[in-house]
GUTOR-652195 format. One record per residue (C-alpha): residue in one letter; x, y, z; residue number from 1. Coordinates in Angstrom, 1 decimal, padded with zeros to 4 digits, m for minus. Example, Ala and Ser with C-alpha at 12.3 -4.5 7.8 and 13.67 -1.06 7.14 Angstrom:
// residues 2
@residu: A, x: 012.3, y: m004.5, z: 007.8, num: 1
@residu: S, x: 013.7, y: m001.1, z: 007.1, num: 2
// end
This chain:
// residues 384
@residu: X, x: m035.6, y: m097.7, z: 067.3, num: 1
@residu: X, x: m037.0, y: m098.9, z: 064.1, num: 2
@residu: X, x: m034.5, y: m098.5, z: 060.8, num: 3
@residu: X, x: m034.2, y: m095.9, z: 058.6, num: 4
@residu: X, x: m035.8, y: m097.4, z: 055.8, num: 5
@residu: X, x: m038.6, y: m098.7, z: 057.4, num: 6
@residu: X, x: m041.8, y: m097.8, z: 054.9, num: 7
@residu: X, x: m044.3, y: m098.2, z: 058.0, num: 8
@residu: X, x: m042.1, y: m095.5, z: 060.3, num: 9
@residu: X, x: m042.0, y: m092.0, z: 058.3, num: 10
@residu: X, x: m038.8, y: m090.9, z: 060.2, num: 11
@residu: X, x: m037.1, y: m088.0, z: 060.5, num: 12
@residu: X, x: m037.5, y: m087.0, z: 056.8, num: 13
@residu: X, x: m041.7, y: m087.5, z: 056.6, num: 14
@residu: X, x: m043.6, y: m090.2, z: 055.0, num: 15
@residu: X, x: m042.7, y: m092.2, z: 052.0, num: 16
@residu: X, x: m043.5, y: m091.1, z: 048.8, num: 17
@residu: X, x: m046.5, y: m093.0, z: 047.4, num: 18
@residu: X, x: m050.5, y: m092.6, z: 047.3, num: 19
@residu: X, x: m052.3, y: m090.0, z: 045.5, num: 20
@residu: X, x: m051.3, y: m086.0, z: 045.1, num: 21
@residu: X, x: m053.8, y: m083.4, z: 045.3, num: 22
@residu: X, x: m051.9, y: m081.1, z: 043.1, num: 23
@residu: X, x: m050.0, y: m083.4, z: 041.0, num: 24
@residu: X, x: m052.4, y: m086.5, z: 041.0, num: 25
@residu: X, x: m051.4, y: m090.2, z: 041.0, num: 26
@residu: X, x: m047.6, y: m091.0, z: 041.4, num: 27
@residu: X, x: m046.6, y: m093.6, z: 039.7, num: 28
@residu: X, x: m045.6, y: m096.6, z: 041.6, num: 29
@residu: X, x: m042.3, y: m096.8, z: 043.1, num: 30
@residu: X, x: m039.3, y: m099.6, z: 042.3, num: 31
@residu: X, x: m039.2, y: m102.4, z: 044.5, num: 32
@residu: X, x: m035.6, y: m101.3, z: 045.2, num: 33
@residu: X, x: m034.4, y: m098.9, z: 048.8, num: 34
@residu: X, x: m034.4, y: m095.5, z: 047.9, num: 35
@residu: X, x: m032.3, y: m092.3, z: 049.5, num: 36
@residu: X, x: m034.7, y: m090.7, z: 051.4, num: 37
@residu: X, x: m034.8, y: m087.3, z: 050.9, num: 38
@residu: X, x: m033.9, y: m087.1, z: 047.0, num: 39
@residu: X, x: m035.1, y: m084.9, z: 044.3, num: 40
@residu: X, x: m037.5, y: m086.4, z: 042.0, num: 41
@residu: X, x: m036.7, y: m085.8, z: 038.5, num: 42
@residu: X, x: m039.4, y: m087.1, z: 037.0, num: 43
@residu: X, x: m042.0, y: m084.9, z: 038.8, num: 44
@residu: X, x: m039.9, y: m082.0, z: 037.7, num: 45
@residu: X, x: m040.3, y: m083.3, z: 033.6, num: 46
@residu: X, x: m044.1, y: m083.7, z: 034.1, num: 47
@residu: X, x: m044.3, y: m080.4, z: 035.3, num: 48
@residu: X, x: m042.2, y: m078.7, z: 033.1, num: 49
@residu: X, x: m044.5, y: m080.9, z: 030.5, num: 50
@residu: X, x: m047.5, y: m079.7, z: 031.6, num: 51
@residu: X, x: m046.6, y: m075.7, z: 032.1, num: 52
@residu: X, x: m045.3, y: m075.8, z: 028.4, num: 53
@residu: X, x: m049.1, y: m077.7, z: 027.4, num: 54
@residu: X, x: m050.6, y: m074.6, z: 029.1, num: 55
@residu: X, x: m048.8, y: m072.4, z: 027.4, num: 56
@residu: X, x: m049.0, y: m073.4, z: 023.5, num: 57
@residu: X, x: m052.3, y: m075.1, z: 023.7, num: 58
@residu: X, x: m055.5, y: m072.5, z: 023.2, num: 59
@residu: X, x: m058.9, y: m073.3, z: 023.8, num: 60
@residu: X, x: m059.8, y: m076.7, z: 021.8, num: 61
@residu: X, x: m056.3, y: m078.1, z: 022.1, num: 62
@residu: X, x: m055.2, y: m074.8, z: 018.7, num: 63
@residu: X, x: m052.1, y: m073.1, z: 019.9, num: 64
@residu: X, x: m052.2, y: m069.5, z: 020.6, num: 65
@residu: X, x: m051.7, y: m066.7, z: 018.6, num: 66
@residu: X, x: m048.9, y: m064.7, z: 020.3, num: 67
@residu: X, x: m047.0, y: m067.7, z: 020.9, num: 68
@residu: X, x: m046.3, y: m068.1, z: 016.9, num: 69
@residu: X, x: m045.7, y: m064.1, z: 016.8, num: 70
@residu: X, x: m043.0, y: m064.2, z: 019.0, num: 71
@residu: X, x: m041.3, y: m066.8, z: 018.0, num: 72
@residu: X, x: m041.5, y: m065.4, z: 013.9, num: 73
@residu: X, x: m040.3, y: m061.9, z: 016.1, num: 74
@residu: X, x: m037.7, y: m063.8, z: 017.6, num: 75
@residu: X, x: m036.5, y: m065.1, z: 014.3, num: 76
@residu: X, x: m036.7, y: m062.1, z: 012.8, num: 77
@residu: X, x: m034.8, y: m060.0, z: 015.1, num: 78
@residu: X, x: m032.0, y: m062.8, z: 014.9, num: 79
@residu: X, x: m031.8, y: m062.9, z: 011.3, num: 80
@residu: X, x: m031.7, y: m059.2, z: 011.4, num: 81
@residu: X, x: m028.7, y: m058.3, z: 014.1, num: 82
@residu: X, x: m026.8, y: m061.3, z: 012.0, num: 83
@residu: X, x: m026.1, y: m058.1, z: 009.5, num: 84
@residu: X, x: m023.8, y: m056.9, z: 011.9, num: 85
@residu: X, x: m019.7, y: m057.5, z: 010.8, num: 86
@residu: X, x: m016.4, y: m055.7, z: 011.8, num: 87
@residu: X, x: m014.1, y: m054.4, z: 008.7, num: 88
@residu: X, x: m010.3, y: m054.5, z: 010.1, num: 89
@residu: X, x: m007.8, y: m052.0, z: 009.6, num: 90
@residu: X, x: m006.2, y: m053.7, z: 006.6, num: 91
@residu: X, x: m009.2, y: m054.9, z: 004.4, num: 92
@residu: X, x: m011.8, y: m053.6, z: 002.3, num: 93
@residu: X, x: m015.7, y: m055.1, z: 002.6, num: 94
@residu: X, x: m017.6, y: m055.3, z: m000.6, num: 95
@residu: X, x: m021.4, y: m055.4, z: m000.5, num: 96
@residu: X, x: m023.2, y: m057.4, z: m003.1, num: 97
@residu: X, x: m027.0, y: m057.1, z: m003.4, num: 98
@residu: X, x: m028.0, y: m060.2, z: m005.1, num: 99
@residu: X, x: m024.8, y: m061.0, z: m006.3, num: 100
@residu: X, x: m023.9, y: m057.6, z: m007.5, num: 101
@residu: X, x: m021.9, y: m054.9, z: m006.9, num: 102
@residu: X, x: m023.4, y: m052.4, z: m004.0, num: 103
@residu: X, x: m021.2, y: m050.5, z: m002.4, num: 104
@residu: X, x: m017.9, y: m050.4, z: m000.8, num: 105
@residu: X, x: m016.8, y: m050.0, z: 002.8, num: 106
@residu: X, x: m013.8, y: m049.0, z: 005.1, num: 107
@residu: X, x: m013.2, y: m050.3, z: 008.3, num: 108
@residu: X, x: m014.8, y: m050.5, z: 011.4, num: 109
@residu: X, x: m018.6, y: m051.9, z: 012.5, num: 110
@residu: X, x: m020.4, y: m051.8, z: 009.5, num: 111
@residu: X, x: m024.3, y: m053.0, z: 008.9, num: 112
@residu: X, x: m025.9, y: m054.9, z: 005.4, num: 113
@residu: X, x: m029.1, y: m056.2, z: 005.2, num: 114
@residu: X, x: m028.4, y: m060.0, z: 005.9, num: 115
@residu: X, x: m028.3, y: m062.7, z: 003.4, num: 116
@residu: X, x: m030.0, y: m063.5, z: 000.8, num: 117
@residu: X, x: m030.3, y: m059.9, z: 000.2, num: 118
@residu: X, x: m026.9, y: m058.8, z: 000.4, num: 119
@residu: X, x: m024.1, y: m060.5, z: 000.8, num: 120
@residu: X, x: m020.4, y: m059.2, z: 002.1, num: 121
@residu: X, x: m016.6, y: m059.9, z: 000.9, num: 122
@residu: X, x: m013.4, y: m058.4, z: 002.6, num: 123
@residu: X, x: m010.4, y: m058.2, z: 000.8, num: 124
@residu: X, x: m007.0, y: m057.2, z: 002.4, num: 125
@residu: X, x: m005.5, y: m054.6, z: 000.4, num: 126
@residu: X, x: m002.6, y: m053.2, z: 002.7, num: 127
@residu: X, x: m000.9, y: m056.8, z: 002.3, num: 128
@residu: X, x: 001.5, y: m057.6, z: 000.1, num: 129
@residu: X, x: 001.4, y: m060.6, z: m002.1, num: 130
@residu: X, x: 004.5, y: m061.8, z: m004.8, num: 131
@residu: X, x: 003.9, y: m064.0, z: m007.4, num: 132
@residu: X, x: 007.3, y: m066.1, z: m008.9, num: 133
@residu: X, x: 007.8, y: m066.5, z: m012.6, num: 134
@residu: X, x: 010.1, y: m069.0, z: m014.0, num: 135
@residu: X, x: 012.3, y: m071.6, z: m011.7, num: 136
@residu: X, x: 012.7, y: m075.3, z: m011.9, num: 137
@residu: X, x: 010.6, y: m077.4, z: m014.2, num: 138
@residu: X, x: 009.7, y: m078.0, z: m017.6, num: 139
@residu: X, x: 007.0, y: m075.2, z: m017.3, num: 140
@residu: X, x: 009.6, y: m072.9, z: m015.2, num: 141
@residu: X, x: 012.3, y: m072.8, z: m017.8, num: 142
@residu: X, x: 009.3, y: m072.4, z: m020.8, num: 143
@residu: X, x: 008.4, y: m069.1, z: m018.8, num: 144
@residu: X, x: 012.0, y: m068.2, z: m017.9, num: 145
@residu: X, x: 013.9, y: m068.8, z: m021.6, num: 146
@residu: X, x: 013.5, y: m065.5, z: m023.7, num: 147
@residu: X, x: 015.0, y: m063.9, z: m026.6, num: 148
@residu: X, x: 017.2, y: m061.1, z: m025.9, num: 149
@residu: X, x: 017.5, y: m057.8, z: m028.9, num: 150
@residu: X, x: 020.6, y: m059.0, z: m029.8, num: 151
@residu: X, x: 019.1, y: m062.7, z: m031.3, num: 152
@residu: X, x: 020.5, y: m064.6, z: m027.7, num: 153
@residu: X, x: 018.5, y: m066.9, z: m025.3, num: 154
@residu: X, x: 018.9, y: m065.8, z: m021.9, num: 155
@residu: X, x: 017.6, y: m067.9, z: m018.5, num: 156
@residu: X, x: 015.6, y: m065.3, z: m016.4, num: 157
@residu: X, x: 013.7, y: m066.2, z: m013.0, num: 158
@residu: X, x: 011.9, y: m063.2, z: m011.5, num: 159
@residu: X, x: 009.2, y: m062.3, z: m008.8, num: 160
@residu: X, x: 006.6, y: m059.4, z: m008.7, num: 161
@residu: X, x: 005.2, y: m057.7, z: m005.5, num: 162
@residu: X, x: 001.5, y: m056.5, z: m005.7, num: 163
@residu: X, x: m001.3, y: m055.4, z: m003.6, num: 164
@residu: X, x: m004.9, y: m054.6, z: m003.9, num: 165
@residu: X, x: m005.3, y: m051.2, z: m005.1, num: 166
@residu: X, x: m009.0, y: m051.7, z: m005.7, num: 167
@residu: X, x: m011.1, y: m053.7, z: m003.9, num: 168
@residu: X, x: m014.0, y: m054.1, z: m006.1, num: 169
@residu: X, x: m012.5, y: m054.0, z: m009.5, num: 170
@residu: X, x: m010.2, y: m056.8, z: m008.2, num: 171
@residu: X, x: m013.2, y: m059.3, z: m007.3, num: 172
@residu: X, x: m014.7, y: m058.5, z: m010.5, num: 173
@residu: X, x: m012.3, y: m057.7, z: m013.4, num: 174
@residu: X, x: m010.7, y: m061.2, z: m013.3, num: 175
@residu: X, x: m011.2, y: m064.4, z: m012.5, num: 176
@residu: X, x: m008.5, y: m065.7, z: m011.4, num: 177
@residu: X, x: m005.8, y: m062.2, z: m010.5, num: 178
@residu: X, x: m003.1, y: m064.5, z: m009.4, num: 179
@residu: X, x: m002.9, y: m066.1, z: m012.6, num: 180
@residu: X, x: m003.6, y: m062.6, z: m014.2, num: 181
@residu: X, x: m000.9, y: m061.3, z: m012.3, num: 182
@residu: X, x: 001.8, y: m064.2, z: m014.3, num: 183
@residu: X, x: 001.0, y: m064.2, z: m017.3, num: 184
@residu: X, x: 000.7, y: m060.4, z: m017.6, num: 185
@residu: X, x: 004.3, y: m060.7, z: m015.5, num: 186
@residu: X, x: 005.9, y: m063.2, z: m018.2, num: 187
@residu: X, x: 004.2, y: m060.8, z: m021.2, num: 188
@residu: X, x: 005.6, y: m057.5, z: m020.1, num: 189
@residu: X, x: 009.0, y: m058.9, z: m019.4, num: 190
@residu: X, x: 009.7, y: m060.8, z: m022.7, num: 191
@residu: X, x: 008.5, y: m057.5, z: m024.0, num: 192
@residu: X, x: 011.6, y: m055.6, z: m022.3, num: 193
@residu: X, x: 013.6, y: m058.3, z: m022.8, num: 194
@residu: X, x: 013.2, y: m058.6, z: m026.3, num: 195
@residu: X, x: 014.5, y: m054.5, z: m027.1, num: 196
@residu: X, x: 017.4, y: m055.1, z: m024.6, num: 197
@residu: X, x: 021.1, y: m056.3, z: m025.5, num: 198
@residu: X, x: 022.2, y: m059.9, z: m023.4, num: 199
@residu: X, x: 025.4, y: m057.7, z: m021.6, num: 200
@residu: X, x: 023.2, y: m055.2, z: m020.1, num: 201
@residu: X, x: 020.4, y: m057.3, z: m018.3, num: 202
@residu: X, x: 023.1, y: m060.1, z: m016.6, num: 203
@residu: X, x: 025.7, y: m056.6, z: m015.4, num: 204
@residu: X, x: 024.3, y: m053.1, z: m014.8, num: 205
@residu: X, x: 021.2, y: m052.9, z: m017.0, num: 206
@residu: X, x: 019.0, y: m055.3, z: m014.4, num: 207
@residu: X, x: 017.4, y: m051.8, z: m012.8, num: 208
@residu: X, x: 016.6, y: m050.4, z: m016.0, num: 209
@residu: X, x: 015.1, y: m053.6, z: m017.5, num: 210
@residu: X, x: 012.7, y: m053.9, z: m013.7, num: 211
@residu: X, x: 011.7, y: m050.5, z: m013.8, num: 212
@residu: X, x: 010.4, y: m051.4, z: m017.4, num: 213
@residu: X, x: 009.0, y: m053.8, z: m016.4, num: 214
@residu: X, x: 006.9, y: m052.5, z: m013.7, num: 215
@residu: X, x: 005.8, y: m049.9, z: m015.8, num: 216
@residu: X, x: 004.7, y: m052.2, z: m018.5, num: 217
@residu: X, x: 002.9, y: m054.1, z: m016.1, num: 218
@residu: X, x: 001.1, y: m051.5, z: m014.3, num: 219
@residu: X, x: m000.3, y: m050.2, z: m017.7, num: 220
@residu: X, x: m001.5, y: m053.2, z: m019.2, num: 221
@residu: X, x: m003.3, y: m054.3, z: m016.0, num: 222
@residu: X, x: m004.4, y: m050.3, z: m015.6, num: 223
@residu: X, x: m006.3, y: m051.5, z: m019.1, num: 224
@residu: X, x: m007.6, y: m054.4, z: m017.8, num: 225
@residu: X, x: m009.0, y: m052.3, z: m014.4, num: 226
@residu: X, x: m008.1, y: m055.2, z: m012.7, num: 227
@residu: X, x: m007.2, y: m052.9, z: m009.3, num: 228
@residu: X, x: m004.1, y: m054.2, z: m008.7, num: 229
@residu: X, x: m001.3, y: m051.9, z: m007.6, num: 230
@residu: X, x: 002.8, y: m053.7, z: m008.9, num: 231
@residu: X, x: 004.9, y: m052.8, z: m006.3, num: 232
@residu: X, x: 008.5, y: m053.8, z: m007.7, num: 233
@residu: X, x: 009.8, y: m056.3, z: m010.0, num: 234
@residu: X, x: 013.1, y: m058.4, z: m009.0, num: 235
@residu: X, x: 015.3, y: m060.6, z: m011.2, num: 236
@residu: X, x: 016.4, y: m063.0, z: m008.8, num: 237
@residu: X, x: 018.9, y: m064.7, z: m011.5, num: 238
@residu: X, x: 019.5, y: m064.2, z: m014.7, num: 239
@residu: X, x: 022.3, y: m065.8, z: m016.9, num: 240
@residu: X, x: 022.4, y: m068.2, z: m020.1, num: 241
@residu: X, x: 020.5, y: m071.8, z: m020.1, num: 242
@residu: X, x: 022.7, y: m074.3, z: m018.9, num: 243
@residu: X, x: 023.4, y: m075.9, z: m022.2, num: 244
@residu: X, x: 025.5, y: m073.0, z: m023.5, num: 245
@residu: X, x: 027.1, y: m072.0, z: m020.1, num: 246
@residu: X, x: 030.6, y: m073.2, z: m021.3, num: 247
@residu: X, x: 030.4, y: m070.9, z: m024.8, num: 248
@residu: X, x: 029.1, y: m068.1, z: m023.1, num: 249
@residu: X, x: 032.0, y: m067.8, z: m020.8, num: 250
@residu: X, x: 034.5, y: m068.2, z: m024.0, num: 251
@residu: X, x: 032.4, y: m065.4, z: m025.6, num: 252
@residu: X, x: 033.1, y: m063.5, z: m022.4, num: 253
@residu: X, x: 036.6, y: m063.9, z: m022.0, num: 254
@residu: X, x: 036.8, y: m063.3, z: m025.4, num: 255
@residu: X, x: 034.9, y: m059.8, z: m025.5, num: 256
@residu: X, x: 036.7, y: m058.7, z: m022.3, num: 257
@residu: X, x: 040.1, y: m059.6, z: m024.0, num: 258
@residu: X, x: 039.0, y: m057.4, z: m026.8, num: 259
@residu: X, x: 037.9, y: m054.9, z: m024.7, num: 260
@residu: X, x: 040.9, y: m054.9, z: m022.7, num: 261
@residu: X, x: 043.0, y: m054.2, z: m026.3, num: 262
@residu: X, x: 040.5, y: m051.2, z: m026.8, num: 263
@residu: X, x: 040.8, y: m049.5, z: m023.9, num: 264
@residu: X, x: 044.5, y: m049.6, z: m023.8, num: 265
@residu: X, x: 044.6, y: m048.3, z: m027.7, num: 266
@residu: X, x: 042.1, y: m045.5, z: m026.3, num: 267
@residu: X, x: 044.5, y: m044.8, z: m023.6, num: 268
@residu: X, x: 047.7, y: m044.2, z: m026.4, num: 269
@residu: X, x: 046.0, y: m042.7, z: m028.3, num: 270
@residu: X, x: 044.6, y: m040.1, z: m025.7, num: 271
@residu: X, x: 047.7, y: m039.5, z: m024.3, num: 272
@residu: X, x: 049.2, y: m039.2, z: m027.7, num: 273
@residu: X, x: 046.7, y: m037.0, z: m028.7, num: 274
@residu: X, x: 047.0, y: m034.7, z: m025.4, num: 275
@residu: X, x: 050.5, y: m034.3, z: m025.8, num: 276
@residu: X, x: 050.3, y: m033.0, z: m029.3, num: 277
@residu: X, x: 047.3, y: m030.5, z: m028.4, num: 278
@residu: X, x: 049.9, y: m029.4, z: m025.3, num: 279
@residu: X, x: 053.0, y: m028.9, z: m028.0, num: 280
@residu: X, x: 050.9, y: m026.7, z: m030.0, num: 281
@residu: X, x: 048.8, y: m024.3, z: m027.9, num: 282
@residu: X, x: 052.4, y: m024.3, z: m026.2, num: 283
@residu: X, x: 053.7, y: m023.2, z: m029.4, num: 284
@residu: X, x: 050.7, y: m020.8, z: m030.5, num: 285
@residu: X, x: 050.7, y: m019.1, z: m026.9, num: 286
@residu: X, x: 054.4, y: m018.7, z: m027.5, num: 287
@residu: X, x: 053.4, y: m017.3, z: m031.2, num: 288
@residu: X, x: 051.3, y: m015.0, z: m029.5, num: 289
@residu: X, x: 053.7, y: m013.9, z: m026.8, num: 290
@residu: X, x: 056.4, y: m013.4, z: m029.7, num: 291
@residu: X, x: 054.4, y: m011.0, z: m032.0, num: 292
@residu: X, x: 052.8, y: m009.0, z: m028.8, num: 293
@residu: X, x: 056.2, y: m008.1, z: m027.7, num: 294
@residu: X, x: 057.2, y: m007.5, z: m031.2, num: 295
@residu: X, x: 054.6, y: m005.4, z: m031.8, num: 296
@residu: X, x: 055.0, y: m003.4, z: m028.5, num: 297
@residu: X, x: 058.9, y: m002.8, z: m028.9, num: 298
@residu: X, x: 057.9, y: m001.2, z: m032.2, num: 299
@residu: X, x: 055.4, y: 000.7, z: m030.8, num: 300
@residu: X, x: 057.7, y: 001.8, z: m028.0, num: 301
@residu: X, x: 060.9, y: 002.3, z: m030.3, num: 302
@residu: X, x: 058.4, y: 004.7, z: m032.7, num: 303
@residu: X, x: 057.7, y: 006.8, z: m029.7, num: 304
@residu: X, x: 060.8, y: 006.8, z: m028.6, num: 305
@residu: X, x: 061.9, y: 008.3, z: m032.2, num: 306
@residu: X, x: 058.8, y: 010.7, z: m032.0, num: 307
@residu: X, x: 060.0, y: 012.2, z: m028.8, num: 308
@residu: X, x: 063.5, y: 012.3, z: m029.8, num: 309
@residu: X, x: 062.5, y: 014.0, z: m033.1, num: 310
@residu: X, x: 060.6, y: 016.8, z: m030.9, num: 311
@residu: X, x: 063.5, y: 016.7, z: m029.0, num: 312
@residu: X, x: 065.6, y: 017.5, z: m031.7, num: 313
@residu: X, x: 063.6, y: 020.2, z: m033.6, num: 314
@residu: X, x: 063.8, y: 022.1, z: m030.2, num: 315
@residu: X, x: 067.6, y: 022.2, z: m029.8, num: 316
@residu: X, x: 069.3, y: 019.7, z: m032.4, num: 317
@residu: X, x: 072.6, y: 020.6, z: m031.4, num: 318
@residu: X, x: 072.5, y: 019.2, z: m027.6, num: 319
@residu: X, x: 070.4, y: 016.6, z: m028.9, num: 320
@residu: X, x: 072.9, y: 015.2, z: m031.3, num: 321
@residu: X, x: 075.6, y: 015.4, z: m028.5, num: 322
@residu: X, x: 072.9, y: 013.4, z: m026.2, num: 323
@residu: X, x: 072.8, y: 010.6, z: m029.2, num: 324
@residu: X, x: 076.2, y: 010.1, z: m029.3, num: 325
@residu: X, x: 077.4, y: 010.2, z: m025.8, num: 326
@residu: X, x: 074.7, y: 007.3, z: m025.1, num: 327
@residu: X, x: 075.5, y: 005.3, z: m028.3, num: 328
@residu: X, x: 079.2, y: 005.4, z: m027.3, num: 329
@residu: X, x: 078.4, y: 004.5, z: m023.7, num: 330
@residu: X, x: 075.9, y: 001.5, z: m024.8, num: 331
@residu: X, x: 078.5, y: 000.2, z: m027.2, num: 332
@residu: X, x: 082.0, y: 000.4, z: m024.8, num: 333
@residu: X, x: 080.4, y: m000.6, z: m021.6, num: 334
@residu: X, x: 080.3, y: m003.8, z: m023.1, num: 335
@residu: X, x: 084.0, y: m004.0, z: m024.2, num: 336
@residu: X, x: 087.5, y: m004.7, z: m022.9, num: 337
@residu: X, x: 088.9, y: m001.4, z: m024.6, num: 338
@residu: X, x: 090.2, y: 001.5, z: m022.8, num: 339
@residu: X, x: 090.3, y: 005.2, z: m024.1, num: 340
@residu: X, x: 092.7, y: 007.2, z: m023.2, num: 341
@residu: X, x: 093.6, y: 011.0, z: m023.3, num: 342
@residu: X, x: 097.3, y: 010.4, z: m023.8, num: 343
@residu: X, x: 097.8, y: 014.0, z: m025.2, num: 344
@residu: X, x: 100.3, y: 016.4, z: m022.8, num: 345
@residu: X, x: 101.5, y: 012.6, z: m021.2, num: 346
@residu: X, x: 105.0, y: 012.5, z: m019.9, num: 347
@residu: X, x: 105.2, y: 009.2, z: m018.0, num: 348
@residu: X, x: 103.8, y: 005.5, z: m019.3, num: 349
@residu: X, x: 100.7, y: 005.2, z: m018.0, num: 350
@residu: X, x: 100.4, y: 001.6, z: m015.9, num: 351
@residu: X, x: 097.0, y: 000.2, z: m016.5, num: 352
@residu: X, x: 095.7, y: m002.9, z: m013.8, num: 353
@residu: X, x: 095.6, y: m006.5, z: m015.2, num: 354
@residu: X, x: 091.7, y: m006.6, z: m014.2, num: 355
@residu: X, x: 090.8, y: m003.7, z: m017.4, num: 356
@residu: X, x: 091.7, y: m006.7, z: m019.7, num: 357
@residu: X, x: 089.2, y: m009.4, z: m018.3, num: 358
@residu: X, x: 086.4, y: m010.4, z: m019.7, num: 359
@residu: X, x: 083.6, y: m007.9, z: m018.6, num: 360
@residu: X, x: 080.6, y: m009.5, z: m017.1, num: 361
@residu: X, x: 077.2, y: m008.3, z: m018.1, num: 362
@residu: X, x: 075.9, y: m005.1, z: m016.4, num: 363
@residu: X, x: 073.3, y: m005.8, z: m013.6, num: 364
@residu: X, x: 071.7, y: m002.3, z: m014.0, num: 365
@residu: X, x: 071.7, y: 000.9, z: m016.1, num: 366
@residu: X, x: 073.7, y: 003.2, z: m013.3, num: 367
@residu: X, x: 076.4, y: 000.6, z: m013.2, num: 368
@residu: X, x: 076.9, y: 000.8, z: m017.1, num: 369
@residu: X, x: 077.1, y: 004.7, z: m017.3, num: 370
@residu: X, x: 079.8, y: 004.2, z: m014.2, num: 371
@residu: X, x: 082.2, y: 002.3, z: m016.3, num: 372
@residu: X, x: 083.1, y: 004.5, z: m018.7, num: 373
@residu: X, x: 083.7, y: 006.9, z: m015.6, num: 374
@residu: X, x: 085.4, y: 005.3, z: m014.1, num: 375
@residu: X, x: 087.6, y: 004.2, z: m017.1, num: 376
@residu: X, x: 088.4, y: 008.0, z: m018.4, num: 377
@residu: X, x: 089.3, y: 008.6, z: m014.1, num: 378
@residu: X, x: 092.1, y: 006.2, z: m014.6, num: 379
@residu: X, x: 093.7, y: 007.6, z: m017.0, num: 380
@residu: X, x: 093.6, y: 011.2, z: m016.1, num: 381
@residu: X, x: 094.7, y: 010.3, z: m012.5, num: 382
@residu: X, x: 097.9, y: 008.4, z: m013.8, num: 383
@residu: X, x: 098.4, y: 011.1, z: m015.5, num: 384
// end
């Protein structure tokens, strides 16, 4: 059996390659090397695809054809065209520019513009929030953080500002630069507060009052501007003397709270002094008041009293007279230690208890009074 590679043999896979080809023409000549038989021929594949791609841009006399160049200008122009397409996210805010000026605004979602150079498209996120820092460490921190306070002292302040994007296009076009925008217009609108404020305030209960100021002073002045920008708090992060005058300040403290220590406890006398005397005398004016009601009443009472006495009297002044008496007499002995007694027709001494001569306590009630004297004339007239 003859080998494999024997040229003369075509074997089991057909003849060498080699002569002349109808379709293809003349091969080139082979390497003097073994080859696999059987394996694809790469460079018949090129030449072909060489000569398909010939037929299909060369025209009669060699020109290339018409509809070739139309699709491929149709191809380019469909491609530069679906490159308009671009997706808006939730949080942002596109901005068309036609020629480099302002077009039209857009919201989010798949959104179309006519591709560049025409028009050209900017997104901005305006649901973020951004914070710019003013003052800190530094030569050019503590220049930004030192201010004057309203009552002539220098006072160390380091604060931040939150923002957004409120408007997307006055933001790309009001400023030039909006973060730097954003600090200075920070630094202004702060000194500005700080400057009508007292020191004691803005390092202990004030700092709300001067931030809320501040925000406000910001928002108009860049509300002027129309720079689009939303201020969504300012926060002192520290605020205090520069470290040069730490030591004084504290002495100036302890000093004022010593002093306002003294005032507060003066305050207190004197508000407890002054209490005490306004108690004494509505004490003594309601008791004034009290005094000359009753006054005034018992008068009014014992003048009635006389008038219906007096009506009384004019009616039957006899039994009237006998009424006065009898309840003078009794209103003036129930009170006394004295006994009457209706000695006349007596013919034994008449033995009186120890108890008559005691001192009488004061009556409890009217009945009891009228039964003394009674009870004082029964004695008697049973002795006897």
């Amino acid at each position: 059996m003859p080998p494999w590679n024997d040229n003369a043999n075509p074997g089991p896979w057909g003849a060498p390659s080699g002569g002349d080809d109808k379709r293809n023409g003349p091969r080139r000549p082979q390497g003097g090397g073994p080859r696999r038989p059987g394996g694809p021929d790469f460079n018949a594949g090129f030449e072909d695809l060489s000569r398909r791609l010939r037929d299909l841009f060369n025209g009669p006399g060699g020109q290339p054809k018409r509809s070739v160049w139309i699709a491929v200008a149709g191809g380019a122009v469909g491609l530069w065209a679906l490159s308009g397409f671009y997706v808006v996210q939730p949080a942002e805010q596109a901005i068309v520019l036609t020629f480099g000026a302002y077009s039209r605004s857009e919201t989010p979602g798949l959104r179309y513009h006519i591709p560049a150079p025409i028009e050209r498209v900017e997104k901005v996120p305006v649901t973020s929030l951004k914070r710019t820092d003013v003052g800190g460490s530094g030569a050019e921190g503590n220049a930004e953080s030192q201010m004057l306070t309203g009552d002539g002292q220098i006072i160390d302040i380091d604060f931040s500002v939150t923002w957004r994007v409120a408007d997307a296009a006055r933001y790309l076009f009001a400023t030039r630069d909006p973060d730097a925008a954003v600090a200075a217009v920070a630094e202004s609108a702060m000194r500005e507060v700080v400057g009508r404020t007292q020191l004691q305030p803005i390092i202990s209960t004030g700092r709300g009052q001067v931030q809320q100021q501040a925000r406000d002073l910001m928002q108009r002045t860049l509300d002027a501007w129309g720079s689009g920008i939303s201020v969504v708090e300012v926060q002192i992060r520290e605020a205090g003397p520069p470290p040069e005058v730490v030591a004084a300040f504290r002495d100036v403290q302890s000093a004022s709270q010593d002093a306002e220590s003294f005032v507060n406890e003066a305050n207190t006398y004197r508000n407890r002094v002054v209490n005490e005397a306004k108690g004494d005398a509505a004490r003594i004016t309601q008791a004034s008041q009290a005094y000359r009601e009753q006054a005034v009443r018992e008068a009014m009472g014992e003048a009635a009293r006389f008038n219906q006495i007096y009506a009384e009297y004019r009616r039957a002044p006899g039994v009237t007279r006998d009424r006065l008496y009898i309840e003078t007499m009794q209103r003036i002995l129930q009170s006394s230690n004295k006994v009457v007694i209706d000695a006349k027709g007596a013919s034994a001494p008449i033995i009186l208890p120890p108890d008559v001569f005691r001192q009488k306590a004061a009556p409890a009630a009217a009945p009891q009074t009228q039964a003394a004297p009674q009870q004082a004339q029964a004695q008697p007239r049973s002795a006897q």
